[in-house]
N, C-alpha and C positions, 0 to 999 in steps of 0.2 A: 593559316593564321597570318593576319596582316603585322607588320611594325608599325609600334605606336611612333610616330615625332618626337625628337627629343627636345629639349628645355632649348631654348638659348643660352649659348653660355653667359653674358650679362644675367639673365633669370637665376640660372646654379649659382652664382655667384652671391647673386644680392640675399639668396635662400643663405647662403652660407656662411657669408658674411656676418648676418641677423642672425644664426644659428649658434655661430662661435662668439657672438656678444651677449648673447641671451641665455647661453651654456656658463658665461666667465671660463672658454675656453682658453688654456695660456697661449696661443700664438694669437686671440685677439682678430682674429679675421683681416690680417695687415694682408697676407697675398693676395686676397679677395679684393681688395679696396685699389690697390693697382693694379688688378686685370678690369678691374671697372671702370678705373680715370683711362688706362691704356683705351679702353673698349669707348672712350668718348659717350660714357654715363656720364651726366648731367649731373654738377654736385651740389643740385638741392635734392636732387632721388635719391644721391645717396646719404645723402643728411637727412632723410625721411626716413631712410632704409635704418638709421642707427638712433634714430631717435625713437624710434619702435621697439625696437629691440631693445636699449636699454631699458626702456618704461617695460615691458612686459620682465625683465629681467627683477626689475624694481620690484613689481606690483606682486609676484610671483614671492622674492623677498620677505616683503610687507606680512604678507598671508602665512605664512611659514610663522613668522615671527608671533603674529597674533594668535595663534593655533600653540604654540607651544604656552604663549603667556596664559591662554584660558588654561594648558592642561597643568600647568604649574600652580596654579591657585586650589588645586585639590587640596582640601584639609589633609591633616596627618590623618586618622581613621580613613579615610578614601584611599589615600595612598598605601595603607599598612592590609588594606583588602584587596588590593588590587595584585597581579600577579607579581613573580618577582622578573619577567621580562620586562626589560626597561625600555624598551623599542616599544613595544604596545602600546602607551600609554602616551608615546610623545608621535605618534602619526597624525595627520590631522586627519578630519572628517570628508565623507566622500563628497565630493562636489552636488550641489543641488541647484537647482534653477536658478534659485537668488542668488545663490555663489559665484555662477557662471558669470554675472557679468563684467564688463569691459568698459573701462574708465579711460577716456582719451589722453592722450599726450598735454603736455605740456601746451603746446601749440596747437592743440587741437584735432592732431592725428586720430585716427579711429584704430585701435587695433586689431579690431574683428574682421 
């Protein structure tokens, strides 16, 4: 069995980086963003790297929010039939084709 190559660490990084801003991790991706100025990353990649991540962070947000306001609009009879788990009723729906898509940044980023 061969070893696969590993990432570059600037690659781990930027993944991680984008990972813990798109999570609203609490340390914020701050280590990540000094091994990447250390690493002589270029700081409009990494201002692409975080303007990605926050917009998918957002958009991710957004959906959430819209998903619960449709299942809040349940008349009282809807709600009074529905079960008494209260988590059921506020998931939102499974992802479908049109759901799936991907609205660019601010600036024009693609986040696909």
């Amino acid at each position: 069995m061969t070893e696969q190559p590993q990432l570059h660490s600037s690659i781990v990084a930027m993944i991680s980086l984008a990972s813990g801003i798109a999570s609203r991790h609490p340390d914020m991706g701050l280590c990540q963003l000094d091994r990447l100025r250390s690493a002589g990353i270029p700081e409009h990649q990494i201002e692409t790297v975080i303007e990605i991540a926050r917009h998918i962070r957002d958009e991710a947000a957004q959906k959430l929010d819209a998903a619960f306001d449709e299942k809040a609009k349940l008349s009282a009879n809807e709600k009074d039939s529905e079960s008494s788990d209260c988590c059921s009723a506020a998931s939102p729906e499974p992802a479908t084709a049109e759901s799936c898509g991907c609205t660019p940044t601010p600036s024009g980023q693609s986040c696909c």
